[in-house]
PLY file of the C-alpha trace (Angstrom):
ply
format ascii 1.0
element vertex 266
property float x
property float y
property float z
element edge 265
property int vertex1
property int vertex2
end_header
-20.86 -19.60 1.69
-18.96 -16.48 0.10
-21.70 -12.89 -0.19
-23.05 -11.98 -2.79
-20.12 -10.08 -4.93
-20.87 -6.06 -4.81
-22.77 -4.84 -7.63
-22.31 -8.25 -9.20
-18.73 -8.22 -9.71
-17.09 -10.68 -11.51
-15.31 -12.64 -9.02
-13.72 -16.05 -10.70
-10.45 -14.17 -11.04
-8.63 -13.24 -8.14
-7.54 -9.75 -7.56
-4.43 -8.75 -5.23
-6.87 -6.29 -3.01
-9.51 -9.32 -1.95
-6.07 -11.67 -1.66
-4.81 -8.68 0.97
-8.07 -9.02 2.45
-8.08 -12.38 2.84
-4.38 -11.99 4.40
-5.40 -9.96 7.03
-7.87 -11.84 8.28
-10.68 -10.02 6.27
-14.23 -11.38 5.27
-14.01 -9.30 1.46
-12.92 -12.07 -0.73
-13.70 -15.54 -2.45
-12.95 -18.37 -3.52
-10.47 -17.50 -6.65
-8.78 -15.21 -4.22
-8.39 -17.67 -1.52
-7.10 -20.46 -3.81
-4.68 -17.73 -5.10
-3.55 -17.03 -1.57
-2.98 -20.85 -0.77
-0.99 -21.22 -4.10
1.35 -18.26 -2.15
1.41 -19.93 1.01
3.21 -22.92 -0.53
5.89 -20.55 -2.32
5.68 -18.89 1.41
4.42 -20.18 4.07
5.24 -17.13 6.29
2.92 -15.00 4.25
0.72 -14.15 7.16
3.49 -12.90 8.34
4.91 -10.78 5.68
1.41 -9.01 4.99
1.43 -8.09 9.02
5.16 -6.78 9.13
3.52 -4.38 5.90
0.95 -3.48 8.10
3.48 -2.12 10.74
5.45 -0.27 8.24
2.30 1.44 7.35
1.31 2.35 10.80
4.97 3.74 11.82
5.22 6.04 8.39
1.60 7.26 9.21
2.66 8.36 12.39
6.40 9.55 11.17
4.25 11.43 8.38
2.13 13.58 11.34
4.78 13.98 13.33
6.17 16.10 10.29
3.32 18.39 10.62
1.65 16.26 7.88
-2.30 15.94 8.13
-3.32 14.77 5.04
-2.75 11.39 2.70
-3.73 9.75 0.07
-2.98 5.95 0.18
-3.25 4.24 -3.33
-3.78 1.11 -4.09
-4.82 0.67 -0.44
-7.08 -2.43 -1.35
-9.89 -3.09 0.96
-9.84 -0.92 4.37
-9.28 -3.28 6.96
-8.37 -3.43 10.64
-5.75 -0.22 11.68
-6.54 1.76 8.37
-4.52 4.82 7.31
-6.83 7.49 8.55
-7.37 5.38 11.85
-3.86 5.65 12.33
-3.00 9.39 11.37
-6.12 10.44 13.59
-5.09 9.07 16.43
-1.99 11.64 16.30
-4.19 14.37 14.85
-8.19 13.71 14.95
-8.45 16.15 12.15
-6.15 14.43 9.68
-8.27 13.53 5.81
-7.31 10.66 3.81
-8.45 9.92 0.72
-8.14 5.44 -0.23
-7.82 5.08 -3.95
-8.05 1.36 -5.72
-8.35 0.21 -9.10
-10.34 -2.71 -8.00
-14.15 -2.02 -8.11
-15.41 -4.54 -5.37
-12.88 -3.00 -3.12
-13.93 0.56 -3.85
-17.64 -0.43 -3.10
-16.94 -2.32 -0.28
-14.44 0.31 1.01
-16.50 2.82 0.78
-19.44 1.04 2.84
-16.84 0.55 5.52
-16.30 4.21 5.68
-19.58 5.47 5.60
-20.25 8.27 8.18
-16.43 9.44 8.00
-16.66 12.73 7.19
-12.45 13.06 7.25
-11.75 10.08 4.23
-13.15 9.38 0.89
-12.74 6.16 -1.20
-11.86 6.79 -5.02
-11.46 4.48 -7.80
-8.05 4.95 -9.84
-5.15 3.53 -10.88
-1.49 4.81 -10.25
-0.87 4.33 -13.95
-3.18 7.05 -14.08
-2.92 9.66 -11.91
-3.95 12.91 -12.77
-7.82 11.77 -12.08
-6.61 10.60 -8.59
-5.44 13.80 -7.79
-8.10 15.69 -9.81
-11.40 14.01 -8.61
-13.96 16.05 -6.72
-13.44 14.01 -3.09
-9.49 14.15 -3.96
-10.40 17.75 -4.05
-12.60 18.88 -1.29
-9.99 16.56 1.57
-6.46 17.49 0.03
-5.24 20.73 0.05
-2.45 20.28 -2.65
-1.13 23.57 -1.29
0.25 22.53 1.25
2.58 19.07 2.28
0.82 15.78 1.75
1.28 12.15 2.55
1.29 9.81 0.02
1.95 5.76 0.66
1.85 2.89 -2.25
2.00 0.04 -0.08
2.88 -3.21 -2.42
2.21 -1.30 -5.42
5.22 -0.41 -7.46
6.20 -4.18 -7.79
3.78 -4.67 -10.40
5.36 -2.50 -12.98
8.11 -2.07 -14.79
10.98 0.26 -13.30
10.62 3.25 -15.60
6.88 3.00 -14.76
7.51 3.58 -11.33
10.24 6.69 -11.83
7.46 8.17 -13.64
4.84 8.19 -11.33
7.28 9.51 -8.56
8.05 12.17 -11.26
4.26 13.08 -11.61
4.28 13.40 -7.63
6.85 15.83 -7.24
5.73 18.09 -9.64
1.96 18.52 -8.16
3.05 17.63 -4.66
3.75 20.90 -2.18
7.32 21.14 -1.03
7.38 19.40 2.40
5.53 16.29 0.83
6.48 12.77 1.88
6.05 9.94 -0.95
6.74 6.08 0.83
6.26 3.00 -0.75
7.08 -0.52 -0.19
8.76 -3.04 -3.00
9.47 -7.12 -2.82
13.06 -7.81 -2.40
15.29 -10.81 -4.26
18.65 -10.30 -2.25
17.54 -12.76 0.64
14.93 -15.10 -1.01
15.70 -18.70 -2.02
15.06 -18.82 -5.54
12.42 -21.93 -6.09
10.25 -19.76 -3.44
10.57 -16.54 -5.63
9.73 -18.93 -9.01
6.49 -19.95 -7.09
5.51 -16.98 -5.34
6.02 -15.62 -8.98
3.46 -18.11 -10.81
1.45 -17.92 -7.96
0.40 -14.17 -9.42
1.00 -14.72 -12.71
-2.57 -16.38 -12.09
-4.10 -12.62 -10.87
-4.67 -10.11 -13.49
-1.21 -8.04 -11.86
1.85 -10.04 -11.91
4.55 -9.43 -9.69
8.01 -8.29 -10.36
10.38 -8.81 -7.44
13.96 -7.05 -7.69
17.22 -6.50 -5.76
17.63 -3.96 -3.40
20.38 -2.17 -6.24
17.38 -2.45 -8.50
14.66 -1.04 -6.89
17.64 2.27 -5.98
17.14 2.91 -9.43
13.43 3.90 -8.83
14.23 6.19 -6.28
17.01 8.20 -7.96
16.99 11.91 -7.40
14.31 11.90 -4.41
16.20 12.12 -0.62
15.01 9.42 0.99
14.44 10.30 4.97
16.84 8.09 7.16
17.87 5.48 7.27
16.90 5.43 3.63
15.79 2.03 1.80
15.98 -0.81 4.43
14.29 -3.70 5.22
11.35 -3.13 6.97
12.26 -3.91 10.28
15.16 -1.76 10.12
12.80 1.44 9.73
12.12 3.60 11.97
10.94 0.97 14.87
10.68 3.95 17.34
7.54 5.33 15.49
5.55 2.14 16.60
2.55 3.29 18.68
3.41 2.62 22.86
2.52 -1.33 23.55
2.95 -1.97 20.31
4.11 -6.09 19.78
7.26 -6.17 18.19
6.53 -6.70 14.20
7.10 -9.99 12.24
10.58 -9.84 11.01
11.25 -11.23 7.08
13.47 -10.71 4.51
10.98 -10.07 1.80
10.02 -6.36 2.43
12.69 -2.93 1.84
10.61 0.08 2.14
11.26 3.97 2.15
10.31 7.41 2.76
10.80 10.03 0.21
10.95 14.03 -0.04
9.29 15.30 -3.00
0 1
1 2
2 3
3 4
4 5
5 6
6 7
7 8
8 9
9 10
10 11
11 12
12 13
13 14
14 15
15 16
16 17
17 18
18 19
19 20
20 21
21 22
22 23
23 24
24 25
25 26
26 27
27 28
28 29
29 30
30 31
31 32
32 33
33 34
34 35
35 36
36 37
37 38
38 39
39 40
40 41
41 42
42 43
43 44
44 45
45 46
46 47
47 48
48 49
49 50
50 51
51 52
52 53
53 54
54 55
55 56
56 57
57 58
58 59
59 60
60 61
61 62
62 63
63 64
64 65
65 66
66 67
67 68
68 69
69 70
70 71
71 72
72 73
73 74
74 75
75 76
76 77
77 78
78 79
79 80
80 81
81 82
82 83
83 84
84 85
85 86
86 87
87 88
88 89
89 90
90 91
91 92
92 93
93 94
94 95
95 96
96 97
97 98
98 99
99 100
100 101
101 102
102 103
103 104
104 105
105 106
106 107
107 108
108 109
109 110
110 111
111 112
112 113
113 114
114 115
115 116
116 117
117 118
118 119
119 120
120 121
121 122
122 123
123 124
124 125
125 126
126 127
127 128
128 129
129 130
130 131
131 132
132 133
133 134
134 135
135 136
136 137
137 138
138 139
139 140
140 141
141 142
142 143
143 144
144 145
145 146
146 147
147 148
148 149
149 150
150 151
151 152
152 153
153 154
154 155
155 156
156 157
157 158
158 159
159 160
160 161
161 162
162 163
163 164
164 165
165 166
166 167
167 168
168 169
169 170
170 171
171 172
172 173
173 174
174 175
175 176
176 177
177 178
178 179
179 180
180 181
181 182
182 183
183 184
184 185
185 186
186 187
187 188
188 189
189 190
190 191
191 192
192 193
193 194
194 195
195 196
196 197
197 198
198 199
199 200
200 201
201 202
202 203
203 204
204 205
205 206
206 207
207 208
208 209
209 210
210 211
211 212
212 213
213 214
214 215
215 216
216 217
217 218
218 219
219 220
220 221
221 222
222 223
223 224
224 225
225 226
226 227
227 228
228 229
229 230
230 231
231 232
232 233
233 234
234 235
235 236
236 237
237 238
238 239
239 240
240 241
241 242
242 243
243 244
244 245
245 246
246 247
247 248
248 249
249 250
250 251
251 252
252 253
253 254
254 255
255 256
256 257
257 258
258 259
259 260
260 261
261 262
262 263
263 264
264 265
């Protein structure tokens, strides 16, 4: 039997953080979510998969990010915190590193922030990327991030929900209250190397949610990126970044052809 939702949160629609949950193994999501998620695994049945190569991304720009003499993030639309979370990550390079979790969704925001309790380093905001100026305003955003200085920022499977001039803008909005030094990475679905009937019903599939998803080309999703350098070796496919940032013992990382991801100055 599912919990109680948070606060009495409306939970007969699915929502992409408690379907990211429910990816990864997690114990934050319901029925709606977990019918969503099997409608997915019949447009891909490597899904598991795909979510887990993400994950590794994640944990090798965290670490590329401190490396750079970076000790502070913000990671938005980070859905619920789950296993190997952003600030686990970056303090494991530098104990002292702050990260402040932003999500639009309120069960996750609850929920994330019960799972963080007692860590004095991260905070747990709601907010939306469409919005950001609260984000980066908010009191928590405020008393972790000193915008002085370089910052971290990662949209993990974020900017595939909106439209392309959407997502120049909020990189736009990022350089301008980012310090110089700042790193910007995000993640996008790629078309190039997808058979098409699986793209039509991974499509539907969140059509159902209340955040459809747009998947484009690898040409497409250059557009986005236009006028930021991108850190080598640019926008790849995940498994072609950066493998030599994976923690020591590391497994090797699921390998699709679903994911490109990048790393941006600002």
């Amino acid at each position: 039997m599912d919990p109680a939702p948070p606060g009495g949160i409306d939970v007969s629609r699915p929502t992409v953080a408690r379907m990211y949950d429910c990816y990864l193994g997690g114990k934050n999501n319901y029925a709606s979510d977990r019918a969503a998620v099997a409608a997915v695994v019949e447009a891909l049945p490597n899904i598991f998969d795909i979510v887990a190569e993400g994950r590794h991304f994640l944990r090798r720009v965290i670490r590329y990010m401190c490396y750079q003499g970076i000790d502070q993030f913000i990671d938005v639309g980070s859905g619920l915190p789950s296993a190997d979370n952003t600030h686990q990550v970056a303090q494991r390079v530098n104990p002292n590193a702050r990260v402040v979790y932003v999500d639009i969704d309120d069960a996750a925001v609850i929920q994330g922030r019960q799972i963080l309790k007692g860590e004095p380093l991260t905070a747990f905001i709601q907010g939306s990327v469409l919005d950001l100026e609260p984000i980066l305003n908010h009191p928590e955003t405020r008393n972790l991030i000193d915008f002085s200085k370089p910052v971290g920022v990662v949209m993990m499977g974020l900017l595939h929900f909106f439209d392309i001039n959407v997502d120049r803008a909020i990189l736009q909005l990022l350089r301008e209250k980012l310090a110089p030094g700042s790193l910007v990475s995000f993640t996008h679905g790629v078309l190039d190397y997808q058979d098409k009937d699986a793209v039509r019903r991974l499509l539907d599939a969140y059509e159902r949610t209340p955040t459809p998803l747009l998947m484009r080309t690898m040409d497409e999703i250059r557009t986005i990126m236009e006028g930021f350098p991108a850190v080598e070796p640019g926008l790849v496919l995940l498994h072609d970044w950066k493998m030599d940032m994976a923690e020591e013992g590391e497994p090797e990382p699921p390998r699709s052809l679903i994911w490109a991801g990048t790393v941006l100055r600002v």
